[in-house]
N, C-alpha and C positions, 0 to 999 in steps of 0.2 A: 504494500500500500504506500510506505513511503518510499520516495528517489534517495535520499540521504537524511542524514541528523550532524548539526552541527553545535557545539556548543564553545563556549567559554573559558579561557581557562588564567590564570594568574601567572603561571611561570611557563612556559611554553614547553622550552626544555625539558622539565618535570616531568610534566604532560607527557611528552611525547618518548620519553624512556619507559614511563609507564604502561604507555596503550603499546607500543614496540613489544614490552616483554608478555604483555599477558593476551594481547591478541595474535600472537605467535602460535600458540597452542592451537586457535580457532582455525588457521589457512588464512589471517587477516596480515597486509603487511600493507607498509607505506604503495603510494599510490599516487603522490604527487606532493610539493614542497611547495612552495610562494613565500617571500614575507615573512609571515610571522604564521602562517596556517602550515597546518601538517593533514592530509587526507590520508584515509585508512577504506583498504576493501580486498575486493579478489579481481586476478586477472588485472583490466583498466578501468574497472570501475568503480569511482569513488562511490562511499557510499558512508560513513564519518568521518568527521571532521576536526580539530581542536584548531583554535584560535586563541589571539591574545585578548584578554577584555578588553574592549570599548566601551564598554556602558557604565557607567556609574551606578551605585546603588548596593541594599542590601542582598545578600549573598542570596540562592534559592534551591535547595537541594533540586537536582536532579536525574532522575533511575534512567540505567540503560541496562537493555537486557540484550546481552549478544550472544547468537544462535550458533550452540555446539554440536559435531558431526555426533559426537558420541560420550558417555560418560567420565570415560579416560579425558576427554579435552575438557569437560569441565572439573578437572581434578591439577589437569598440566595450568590452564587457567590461574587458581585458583593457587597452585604452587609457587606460577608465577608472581603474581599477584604478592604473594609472601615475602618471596626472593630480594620484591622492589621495598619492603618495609609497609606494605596497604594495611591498613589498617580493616581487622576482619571482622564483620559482619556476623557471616555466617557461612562456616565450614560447608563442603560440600554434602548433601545428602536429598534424601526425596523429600519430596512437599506435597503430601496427598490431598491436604487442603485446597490445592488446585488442582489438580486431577492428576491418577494413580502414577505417571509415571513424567510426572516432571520432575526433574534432578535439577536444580543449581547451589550456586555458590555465588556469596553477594561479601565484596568488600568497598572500600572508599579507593575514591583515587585522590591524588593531591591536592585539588581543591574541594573535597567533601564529598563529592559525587558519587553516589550510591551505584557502581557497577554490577554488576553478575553475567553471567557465562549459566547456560542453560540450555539442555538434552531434554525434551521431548519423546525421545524413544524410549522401547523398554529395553533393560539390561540384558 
């Protein structure tokens, strides 16, 4: 449904060692540089984003959930995630609360932002 997501970020550099190390796992890697934006997808298609803030104002948490081939990659994720000092959410495991066999893993990235890496299939 959507073409990309872009968001915000305070250190750019930060940013971008982070989404580097934990969308690695996923098949996600850079995808194009400008400026001060870092894109992230597969193949040549962008499809997130991190920028540098331009906007003024109070902070606003925001959730990204990025789609893993399999459970393993939301565990390598999620290792990753670790590896860069993310501060953790919630380890991986199932979440039946949404239905039998969704599996994620939800940590912070370096501006607050609530990420997770998540498997839809069953084991």
């Amino acid at each position: 449904m959507l073409d990309h997501v872009s968001i915000q970020c305070s250190d750019v550099d930060a940013s971008a060692a982070f989404y580097d190390a934990v969308l690695a796992p996923l098949g996600v890697g850079r995808v194009m540089e400008f400026a001060s934006t870092v894109g992230y997808g597969t193949g040549d298609k962008l499809d997130f984003a991190i920028g540098r803030a331009e906007t003024p104002g109070t902070f606003r948490e925001t959730h990204l959930a990025f789609a893993a081939a399999d459970r393993s990659a939301v565990q390598a994720f999620f290792d990753a995630a670790v590896a860069t000092g993310a501060e953790v959410l919630h380890a991986p495991r199932l979440w039946p609360e949404y239905h039998p066999d969704y599996f994620g893993a939800f940590v912070r990235d370096p501006d607050g932002n609530n990420v997770e890496a998540v498997c839809h299939r069953p084991a």
